[in-house]
PDB file of N, CA, C and O in Angstrom:
ATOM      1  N   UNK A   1       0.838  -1.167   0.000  1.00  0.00           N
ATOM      2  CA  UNK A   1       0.000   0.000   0.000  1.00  0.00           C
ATOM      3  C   UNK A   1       0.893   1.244   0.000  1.00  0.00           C
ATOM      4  O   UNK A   1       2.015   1.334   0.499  1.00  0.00           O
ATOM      5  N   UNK A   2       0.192   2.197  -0.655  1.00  0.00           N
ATOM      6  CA  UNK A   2       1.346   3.592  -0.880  1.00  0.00           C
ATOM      7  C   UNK A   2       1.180   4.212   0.521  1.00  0.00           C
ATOM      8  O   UNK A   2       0.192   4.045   1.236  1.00  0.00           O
ATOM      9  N   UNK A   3       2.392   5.033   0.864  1.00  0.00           N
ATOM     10  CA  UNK A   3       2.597   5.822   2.151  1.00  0.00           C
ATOM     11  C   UNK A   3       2.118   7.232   1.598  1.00  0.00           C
ATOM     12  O   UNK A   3       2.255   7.624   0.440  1.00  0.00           O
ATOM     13  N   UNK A   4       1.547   7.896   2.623  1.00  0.00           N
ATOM     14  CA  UNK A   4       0.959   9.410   2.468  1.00  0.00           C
ATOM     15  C   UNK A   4       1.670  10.059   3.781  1.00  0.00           C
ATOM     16  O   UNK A   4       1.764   9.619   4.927  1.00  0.00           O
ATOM     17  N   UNK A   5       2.082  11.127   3.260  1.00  0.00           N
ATOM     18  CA  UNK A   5       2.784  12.248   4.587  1.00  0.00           C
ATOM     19  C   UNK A   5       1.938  12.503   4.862  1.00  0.00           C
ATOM     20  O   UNK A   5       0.965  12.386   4.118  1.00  0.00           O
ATOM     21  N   UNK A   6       1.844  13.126   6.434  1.00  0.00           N
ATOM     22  CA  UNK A   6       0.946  13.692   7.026  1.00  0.00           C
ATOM     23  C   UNK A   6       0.839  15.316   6.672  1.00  0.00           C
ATOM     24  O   UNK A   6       0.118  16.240   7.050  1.00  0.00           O
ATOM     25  N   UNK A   7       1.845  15.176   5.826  1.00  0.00           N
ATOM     26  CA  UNK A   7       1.711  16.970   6.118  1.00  0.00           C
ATOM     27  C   UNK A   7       0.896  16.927   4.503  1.00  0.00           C
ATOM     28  O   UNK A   7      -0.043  17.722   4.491  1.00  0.00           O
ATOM     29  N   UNK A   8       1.025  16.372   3.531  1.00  0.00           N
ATOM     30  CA  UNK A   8      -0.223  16.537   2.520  1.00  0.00           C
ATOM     31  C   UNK A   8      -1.874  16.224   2.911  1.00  0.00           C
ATOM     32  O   UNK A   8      -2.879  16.688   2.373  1.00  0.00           O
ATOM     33  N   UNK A   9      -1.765  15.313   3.991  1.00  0.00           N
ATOM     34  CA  UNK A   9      -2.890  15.000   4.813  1.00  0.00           C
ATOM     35  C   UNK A   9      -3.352  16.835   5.320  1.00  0.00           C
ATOM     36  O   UNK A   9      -4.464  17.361   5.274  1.00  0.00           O
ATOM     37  N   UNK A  10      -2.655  17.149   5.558  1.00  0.00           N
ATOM     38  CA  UNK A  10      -3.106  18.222   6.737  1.00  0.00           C
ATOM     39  C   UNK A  10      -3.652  19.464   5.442  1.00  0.00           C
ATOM     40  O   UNK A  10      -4.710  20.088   5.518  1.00  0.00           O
ATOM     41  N   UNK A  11      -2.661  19.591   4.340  1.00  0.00           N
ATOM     42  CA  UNK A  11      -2.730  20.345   3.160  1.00  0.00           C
ATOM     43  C   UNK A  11      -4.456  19.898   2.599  1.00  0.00           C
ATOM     44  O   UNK A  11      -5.430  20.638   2.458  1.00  0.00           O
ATOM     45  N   UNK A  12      -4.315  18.338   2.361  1.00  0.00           N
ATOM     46  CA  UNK A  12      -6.059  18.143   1.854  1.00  0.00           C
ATOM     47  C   UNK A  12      -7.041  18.547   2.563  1.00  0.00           C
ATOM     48  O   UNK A  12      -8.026  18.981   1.964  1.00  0.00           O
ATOM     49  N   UNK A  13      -7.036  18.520   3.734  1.00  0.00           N
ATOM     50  CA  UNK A  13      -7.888  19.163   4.677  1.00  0.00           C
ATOM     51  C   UNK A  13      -7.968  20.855   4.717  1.00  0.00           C
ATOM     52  O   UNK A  13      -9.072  21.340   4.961  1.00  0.00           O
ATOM     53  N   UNK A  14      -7.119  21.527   4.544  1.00  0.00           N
ATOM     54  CA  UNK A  14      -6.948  22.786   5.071  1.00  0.00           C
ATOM     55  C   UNK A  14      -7.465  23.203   3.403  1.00  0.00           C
ATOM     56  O   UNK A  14      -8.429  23.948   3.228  1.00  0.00           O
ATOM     57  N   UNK A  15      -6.708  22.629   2.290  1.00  0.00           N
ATOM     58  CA  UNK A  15      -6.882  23.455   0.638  1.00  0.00           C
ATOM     59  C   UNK A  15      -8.514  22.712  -0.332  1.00  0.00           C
ATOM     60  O   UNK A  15      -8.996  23.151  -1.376  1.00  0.00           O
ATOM     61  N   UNK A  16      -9.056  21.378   0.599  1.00  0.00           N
ATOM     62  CA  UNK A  16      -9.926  21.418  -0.109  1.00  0.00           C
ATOM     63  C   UNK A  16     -11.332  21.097   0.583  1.00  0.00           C
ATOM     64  O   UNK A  16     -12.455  21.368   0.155  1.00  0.00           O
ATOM     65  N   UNK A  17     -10.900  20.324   1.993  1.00  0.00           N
ATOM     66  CA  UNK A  17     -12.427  19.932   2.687  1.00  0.00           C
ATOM     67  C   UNK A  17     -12.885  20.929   3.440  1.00  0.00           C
ATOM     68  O   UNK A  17     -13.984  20.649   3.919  1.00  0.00           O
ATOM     69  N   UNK A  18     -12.373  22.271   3.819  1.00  0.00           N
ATOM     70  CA  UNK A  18     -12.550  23.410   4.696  1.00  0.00           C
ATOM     71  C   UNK A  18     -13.601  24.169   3.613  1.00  0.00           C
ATOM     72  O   UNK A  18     -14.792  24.477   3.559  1.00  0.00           O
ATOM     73  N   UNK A  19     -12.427  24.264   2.820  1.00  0.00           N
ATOM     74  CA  UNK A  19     -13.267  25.406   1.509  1.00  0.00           C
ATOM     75  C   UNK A  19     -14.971  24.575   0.534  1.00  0.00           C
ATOM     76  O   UNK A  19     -15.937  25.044  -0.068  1.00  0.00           O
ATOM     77  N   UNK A  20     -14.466  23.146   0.913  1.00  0.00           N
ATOM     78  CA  UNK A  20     -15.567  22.421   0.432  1.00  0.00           C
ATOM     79  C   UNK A  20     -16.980  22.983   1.492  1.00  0.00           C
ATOM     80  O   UNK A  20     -18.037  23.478   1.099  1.00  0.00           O
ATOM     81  N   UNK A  21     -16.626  22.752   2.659  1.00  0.00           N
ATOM     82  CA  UNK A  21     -17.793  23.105   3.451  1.00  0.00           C
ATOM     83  C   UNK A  21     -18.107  24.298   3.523  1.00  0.00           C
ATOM     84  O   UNK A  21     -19.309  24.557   3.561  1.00  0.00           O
ATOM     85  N   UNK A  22     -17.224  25.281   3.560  1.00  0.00           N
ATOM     86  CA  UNK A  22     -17.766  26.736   2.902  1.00  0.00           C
ATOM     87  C   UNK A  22     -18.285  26.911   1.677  1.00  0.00           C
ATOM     88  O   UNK A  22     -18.668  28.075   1.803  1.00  0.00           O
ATOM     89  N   UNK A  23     -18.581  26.598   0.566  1.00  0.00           N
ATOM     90  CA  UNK A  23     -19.125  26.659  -0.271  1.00  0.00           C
ATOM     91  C   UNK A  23     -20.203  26.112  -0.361  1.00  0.00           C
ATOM     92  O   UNK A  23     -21.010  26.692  -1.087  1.00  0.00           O
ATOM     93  N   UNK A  24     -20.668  24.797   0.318  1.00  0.00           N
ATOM     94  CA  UNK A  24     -21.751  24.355   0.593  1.00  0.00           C
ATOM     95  C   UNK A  24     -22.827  24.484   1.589  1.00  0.00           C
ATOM     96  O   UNK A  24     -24.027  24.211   1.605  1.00  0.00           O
ATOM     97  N   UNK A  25     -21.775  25.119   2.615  1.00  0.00           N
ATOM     98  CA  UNK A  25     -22.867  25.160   3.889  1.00  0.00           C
ATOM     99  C   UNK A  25     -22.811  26.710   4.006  1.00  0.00           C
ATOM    100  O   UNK A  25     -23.802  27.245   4.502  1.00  0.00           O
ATOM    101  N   UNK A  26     -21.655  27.588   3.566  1.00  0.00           N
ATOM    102  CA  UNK A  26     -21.514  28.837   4.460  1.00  0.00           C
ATOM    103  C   UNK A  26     -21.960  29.905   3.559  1.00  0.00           C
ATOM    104  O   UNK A  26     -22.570  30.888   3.979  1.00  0.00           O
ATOM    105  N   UNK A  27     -21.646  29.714   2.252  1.00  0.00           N
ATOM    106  CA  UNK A  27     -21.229  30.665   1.450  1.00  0.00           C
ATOM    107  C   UNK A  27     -22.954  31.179   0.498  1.00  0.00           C
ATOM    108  O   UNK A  27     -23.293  30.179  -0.135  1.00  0.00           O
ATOM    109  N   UNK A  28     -23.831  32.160   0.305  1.00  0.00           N
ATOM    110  CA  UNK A  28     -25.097  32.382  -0.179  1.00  0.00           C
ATOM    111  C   UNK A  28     -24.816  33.072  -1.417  1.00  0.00           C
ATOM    112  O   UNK A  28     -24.213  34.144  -1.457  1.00  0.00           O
ATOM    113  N   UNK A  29     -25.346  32.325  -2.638  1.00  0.00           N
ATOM    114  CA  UNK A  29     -25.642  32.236  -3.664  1.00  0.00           C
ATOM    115  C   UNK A  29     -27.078  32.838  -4.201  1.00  0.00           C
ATOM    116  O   UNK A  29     -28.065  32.105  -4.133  1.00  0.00           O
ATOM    117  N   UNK A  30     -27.175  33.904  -4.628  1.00  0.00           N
ATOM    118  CA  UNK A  30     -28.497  34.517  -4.785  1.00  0.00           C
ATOM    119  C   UNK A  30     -29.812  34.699  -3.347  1.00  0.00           C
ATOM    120  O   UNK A  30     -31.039  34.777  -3.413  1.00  0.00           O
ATOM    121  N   UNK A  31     -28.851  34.714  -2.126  1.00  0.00           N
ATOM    122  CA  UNK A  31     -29.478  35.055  -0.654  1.00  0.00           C
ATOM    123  C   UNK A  31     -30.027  33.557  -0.664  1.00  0.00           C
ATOM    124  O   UNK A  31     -31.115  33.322  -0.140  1.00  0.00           O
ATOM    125  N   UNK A  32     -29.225  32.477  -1.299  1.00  0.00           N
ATOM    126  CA  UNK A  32     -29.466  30.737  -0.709  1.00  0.00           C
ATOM    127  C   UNK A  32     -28.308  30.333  -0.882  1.00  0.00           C
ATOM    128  O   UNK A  32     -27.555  30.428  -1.851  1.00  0.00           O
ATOM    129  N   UNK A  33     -28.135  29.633   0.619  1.00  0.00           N
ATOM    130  CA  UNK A  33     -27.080  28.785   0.370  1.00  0.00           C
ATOM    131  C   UNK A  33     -27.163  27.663  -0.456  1.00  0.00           C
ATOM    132  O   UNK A  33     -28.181  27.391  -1.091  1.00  0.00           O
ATOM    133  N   UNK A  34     -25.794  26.775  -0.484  1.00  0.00           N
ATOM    134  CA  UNK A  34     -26.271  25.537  -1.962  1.00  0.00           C
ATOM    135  C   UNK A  34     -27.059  24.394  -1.196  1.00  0.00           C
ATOM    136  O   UNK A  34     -28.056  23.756  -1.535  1.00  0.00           O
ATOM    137  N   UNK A  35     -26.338  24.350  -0.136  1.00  0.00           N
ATOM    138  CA  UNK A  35     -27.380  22.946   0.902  1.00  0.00           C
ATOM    139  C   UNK A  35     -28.821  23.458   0.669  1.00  0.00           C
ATOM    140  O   UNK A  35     -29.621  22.592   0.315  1.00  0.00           O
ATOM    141  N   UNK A  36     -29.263  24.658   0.801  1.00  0.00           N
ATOM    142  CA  UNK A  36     -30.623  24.887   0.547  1.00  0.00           C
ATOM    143  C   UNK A  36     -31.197  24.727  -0.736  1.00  0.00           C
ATOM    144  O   UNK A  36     -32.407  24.510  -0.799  1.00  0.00           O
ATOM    145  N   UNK A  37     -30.263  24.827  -2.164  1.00  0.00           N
ATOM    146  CA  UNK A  37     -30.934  24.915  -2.687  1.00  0.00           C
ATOM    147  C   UNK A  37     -30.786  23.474  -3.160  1.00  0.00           C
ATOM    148  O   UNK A  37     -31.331  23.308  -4.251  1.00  0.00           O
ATOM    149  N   UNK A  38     -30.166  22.305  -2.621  1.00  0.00           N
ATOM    150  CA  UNK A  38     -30.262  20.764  -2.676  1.00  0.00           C
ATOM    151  C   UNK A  38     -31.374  20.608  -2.282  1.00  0.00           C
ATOM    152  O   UNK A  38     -32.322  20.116  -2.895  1.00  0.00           O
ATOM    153  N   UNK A  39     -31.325  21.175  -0.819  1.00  0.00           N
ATOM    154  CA  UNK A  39     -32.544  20.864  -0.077  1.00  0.00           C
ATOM    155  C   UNK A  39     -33.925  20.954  -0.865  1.00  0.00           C
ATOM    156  O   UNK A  39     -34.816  20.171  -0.538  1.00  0.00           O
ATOM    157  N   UNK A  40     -34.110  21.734  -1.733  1.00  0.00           N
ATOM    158  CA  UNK A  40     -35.189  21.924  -2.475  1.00  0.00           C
ATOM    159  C   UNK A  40     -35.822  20.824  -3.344  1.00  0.00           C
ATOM    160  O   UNK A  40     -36.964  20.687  -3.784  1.00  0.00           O
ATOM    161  N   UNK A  41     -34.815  20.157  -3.436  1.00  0.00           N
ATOM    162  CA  UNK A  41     -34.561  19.119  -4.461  1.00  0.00           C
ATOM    163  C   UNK A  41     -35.257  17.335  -4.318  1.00  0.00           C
ATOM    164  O   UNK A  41     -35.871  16.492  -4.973  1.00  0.00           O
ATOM    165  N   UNK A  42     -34.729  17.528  -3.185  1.00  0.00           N
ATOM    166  CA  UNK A  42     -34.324  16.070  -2.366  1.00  0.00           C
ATOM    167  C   UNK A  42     -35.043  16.053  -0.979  1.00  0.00           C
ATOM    168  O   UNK A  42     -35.462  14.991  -0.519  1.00  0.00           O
ATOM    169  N   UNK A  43     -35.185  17.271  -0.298  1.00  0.00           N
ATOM    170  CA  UNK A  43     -35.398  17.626   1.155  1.00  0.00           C
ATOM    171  C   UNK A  43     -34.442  17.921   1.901  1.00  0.00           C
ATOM    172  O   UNK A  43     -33.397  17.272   1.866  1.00  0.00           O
ATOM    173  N   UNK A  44     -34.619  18.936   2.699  1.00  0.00           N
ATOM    174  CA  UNK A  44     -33.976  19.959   3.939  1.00  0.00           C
ATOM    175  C   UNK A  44     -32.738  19.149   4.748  1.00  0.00           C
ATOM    176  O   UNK A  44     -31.533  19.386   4.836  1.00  0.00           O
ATOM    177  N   UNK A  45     -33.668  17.991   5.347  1.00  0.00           N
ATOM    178  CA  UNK A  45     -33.006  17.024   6.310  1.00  0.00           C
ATOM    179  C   UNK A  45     -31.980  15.874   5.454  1.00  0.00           C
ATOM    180  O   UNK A  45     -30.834  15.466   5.639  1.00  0.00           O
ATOM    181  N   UNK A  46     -33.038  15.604   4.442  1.00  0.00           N
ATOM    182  CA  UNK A  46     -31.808  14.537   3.346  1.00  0.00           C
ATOM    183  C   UNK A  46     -30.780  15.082   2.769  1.00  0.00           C
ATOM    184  O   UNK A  46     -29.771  14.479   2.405  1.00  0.00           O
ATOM    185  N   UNK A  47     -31.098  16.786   2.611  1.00  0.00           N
ATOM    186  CA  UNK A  47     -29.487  17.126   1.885  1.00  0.00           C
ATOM    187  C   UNK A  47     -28.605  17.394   2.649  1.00  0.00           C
ATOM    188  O   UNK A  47     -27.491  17.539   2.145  1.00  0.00           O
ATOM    189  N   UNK A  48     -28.738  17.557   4.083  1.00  0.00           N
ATOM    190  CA  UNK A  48     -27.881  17.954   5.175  1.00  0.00           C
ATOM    191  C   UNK A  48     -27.342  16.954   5.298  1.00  0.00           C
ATOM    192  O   UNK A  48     -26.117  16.987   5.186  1.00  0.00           O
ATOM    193  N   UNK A  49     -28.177  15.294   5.654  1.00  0.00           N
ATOM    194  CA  UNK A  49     -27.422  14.476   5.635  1.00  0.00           C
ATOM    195  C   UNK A  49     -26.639  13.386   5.068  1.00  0.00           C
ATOM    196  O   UNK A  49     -25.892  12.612   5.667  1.00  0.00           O
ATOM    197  N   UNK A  50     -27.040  13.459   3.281  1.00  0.00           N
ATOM    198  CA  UNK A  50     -26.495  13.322   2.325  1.00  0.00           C
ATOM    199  C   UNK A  50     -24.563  14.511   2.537  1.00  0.00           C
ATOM    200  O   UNK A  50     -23.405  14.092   2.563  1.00  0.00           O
ATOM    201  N   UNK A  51     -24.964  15.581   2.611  1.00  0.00           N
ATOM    202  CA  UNK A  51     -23.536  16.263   2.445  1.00  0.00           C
ATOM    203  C   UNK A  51     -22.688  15.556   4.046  1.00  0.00           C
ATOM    204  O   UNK A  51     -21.543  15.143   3.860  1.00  0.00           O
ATOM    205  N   UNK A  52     -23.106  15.474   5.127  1.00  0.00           N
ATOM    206  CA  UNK A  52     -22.875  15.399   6.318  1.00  0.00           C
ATOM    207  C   UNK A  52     -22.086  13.972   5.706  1.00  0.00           C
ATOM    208  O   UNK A  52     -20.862  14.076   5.627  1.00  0.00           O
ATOM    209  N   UNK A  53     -22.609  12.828   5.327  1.00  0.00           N
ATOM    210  CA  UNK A  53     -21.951  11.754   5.127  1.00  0.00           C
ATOM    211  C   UNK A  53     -20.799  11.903   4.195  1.00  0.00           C
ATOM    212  O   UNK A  53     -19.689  11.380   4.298  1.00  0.00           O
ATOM    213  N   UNK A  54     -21.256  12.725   3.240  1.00  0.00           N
ATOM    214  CA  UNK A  54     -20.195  12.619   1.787  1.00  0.00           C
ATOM    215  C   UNK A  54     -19.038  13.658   2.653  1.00  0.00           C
ATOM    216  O   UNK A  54     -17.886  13.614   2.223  1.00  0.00           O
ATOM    217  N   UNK A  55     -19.244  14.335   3.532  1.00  0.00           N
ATOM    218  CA  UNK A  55     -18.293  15.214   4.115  1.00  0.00           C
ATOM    219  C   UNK A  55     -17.274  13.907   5.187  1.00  0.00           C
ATOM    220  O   UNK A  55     -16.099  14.198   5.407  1.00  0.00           O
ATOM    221  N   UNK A  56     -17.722  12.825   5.651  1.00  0.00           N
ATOM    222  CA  UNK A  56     -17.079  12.502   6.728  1.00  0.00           C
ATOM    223  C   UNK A  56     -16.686  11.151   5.696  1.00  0.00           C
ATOM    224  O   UNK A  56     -16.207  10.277   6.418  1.00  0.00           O
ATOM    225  N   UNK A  57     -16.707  10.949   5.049  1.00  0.00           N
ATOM    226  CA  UNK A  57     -16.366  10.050   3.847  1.00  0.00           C
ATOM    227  C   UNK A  57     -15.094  10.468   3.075  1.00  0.00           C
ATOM    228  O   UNK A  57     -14.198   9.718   2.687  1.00  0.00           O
ATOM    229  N   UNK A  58     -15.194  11.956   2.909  1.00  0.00           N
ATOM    230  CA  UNK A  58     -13.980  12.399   2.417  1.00  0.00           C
ATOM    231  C   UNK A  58     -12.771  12.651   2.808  1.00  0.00           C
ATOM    232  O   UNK A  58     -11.680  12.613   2.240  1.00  0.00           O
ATOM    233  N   UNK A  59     -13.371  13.112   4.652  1.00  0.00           N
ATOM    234  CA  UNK A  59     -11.929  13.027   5.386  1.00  0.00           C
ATOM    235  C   UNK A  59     -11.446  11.743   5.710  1.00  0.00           C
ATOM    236  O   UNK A  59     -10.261  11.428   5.593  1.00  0.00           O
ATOM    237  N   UNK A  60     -12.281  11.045   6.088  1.00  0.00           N
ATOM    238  CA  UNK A  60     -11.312   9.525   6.192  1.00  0.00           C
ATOM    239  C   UNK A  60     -10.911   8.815   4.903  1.00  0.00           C
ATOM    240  O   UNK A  60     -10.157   7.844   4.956  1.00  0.00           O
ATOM    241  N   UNK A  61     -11.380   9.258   3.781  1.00  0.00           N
ATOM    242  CA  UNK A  61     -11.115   8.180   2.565  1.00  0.00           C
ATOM    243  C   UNK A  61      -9.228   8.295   2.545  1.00  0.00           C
ATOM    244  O   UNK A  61      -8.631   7.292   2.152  1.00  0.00           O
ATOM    245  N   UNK A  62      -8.560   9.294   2.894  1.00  0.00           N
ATOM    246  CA  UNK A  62      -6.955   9.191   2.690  1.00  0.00           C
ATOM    247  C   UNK A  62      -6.740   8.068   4.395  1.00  0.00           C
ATOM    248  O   UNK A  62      -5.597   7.677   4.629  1.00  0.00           O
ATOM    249  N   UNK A  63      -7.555   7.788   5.112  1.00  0.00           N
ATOM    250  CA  UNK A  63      -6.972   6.298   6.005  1.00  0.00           C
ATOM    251  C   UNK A  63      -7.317   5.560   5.367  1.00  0.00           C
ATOM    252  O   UNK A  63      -6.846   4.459   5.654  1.00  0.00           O
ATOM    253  N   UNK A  64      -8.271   5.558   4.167  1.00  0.00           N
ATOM    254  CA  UNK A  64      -8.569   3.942   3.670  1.00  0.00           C
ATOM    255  C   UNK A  64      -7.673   3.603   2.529  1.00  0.00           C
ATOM    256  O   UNK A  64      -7.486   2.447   2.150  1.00  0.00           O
ATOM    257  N   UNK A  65      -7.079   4.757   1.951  1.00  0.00           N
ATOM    258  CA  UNK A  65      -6.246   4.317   0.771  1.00  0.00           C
ATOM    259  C   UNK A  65      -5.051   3.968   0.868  1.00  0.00           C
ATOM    260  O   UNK A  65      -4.530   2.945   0.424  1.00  0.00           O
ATOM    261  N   UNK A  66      -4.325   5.287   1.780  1.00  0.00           N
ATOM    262  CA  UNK A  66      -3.271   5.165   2.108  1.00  0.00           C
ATOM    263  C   UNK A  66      -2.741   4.804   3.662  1.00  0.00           C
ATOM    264  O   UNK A  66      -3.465   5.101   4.612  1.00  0.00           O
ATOM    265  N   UNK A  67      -1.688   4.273   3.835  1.00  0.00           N
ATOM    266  CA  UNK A  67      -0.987   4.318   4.957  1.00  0.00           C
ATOM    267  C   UNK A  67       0.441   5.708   5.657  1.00  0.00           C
ATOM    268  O   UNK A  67       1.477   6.236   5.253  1.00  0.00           O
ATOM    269  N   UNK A  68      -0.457   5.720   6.894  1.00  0.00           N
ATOM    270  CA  UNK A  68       0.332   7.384   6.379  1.00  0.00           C
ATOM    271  C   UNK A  68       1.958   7.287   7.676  1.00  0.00           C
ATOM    272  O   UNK A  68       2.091   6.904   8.839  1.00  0.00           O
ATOM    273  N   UNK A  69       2.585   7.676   6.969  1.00  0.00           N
ATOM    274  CA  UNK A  69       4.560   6.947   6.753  1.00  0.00           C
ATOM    275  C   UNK A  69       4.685   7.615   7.798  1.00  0.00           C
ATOM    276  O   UNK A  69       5.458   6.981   8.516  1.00  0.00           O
ATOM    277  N   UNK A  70       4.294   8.748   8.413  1.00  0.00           N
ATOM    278  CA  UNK A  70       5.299   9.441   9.695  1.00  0.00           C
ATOM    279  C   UNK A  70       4.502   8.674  10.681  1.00  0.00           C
ATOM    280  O   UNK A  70       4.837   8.997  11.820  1.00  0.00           O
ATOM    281  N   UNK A  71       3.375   7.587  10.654  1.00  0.00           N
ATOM    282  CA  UNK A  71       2.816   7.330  11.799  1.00  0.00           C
ATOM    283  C   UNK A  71       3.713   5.944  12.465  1.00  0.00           C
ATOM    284  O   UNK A  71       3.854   5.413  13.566  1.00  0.00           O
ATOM    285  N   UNK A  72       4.127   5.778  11.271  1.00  0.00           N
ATOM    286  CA  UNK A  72       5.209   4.450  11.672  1.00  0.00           C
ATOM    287  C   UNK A  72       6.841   4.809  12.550  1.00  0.00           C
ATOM    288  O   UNK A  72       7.616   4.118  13.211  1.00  0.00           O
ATOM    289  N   UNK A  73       6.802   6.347  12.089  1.00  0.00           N
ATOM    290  CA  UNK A  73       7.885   6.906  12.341  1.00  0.00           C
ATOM    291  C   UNK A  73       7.913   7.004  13.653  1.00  0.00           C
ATOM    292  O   UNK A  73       9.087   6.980  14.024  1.00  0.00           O
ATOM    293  N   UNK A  74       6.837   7.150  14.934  1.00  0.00           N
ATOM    294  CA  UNK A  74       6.854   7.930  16.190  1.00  0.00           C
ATOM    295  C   UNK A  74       7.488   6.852  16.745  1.00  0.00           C
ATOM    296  O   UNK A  74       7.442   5.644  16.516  1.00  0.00           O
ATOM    297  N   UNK A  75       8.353   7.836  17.863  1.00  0.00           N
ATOM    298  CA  UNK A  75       9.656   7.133  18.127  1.00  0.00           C
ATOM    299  C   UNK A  75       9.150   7.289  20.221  1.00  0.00           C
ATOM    300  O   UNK A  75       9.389   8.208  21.004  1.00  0.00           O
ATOM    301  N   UNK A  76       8.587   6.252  20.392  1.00  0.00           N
ATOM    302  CA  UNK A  76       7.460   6.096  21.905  1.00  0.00           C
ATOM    303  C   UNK A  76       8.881   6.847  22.631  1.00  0.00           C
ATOM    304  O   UNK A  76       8.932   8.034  22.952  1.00  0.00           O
ATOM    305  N   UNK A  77       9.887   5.941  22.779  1.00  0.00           N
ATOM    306  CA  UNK A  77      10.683   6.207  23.909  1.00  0.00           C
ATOM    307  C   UNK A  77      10.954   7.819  24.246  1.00  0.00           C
ATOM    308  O   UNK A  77      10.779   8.318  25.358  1.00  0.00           O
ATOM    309  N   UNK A  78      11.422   8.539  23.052  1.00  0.00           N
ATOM    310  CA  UNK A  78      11.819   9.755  23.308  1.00  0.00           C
ATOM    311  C   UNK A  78      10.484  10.834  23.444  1.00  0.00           C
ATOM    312  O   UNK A  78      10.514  11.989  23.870  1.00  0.00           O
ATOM    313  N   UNK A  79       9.606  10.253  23.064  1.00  0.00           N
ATOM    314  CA  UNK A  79       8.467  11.132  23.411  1.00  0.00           C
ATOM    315  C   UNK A  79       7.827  11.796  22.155  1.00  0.00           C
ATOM    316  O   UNK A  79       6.674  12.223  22.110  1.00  0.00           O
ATOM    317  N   UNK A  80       8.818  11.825  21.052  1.00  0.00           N
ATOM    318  CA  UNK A  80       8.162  12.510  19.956  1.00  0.00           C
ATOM    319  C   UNK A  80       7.475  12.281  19.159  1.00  0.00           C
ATOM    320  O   UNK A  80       7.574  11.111  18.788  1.00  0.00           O
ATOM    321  N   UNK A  81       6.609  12.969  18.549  1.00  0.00           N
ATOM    322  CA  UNK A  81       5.232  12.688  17.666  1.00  0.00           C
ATOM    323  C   UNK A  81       5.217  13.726  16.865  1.00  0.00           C
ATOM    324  O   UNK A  81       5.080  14.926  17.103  1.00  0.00           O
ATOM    325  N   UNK A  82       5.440  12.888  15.470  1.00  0.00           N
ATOM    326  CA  UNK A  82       5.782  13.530  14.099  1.00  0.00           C
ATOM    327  C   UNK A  82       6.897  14.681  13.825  1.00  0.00           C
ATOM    328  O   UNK A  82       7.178  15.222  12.755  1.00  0.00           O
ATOM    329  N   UNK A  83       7.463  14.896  15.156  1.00  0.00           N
ATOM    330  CA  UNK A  83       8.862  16.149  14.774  1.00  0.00           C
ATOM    331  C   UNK A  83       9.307  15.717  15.468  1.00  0.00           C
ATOM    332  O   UNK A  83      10.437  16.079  15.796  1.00  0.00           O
TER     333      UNK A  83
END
């Protein structure tokens, strides 16, 4: 299985699942946000929890693919974790 740094881990989170949830949940598009205007679609409660899943799906999908290399690295005795 391929190794993933943690620090691109931290980069996917910060450059695309942050800004993902601002655009979907935060950000108003003609005085509607986009969850609302899913919601219109599908329903209020199903698009919240349609995105709610596809949101917690996306942050863990880099533990299901990859194995991430500095976690193998922590070195118990001296105390340090990842530096």
């Amino acid at each position: 299985m391929d190794c993933l740094d943690i620090n691109y881990y931290f980069l996917y989170i910060l450059l695309f699942l942050f800004p993902l949830l601002y655009v979907v949940v935060l950000r108003q598009t003609n005085k509607k946000k986009l969850i609302e205007l899913l919601g219109e679609s599908v329903g209020e409660n199903t698009a919240r929890i349609l995105f709610f899943i596809v949101f917690i799906l996306l942050w863990i999908l880099p533990y299901i693919v990859f194995e991430f290399c500095d976690l193998q690295q922590i070195d118990k005795s001296s105390g340090r974790f990842f530096w």
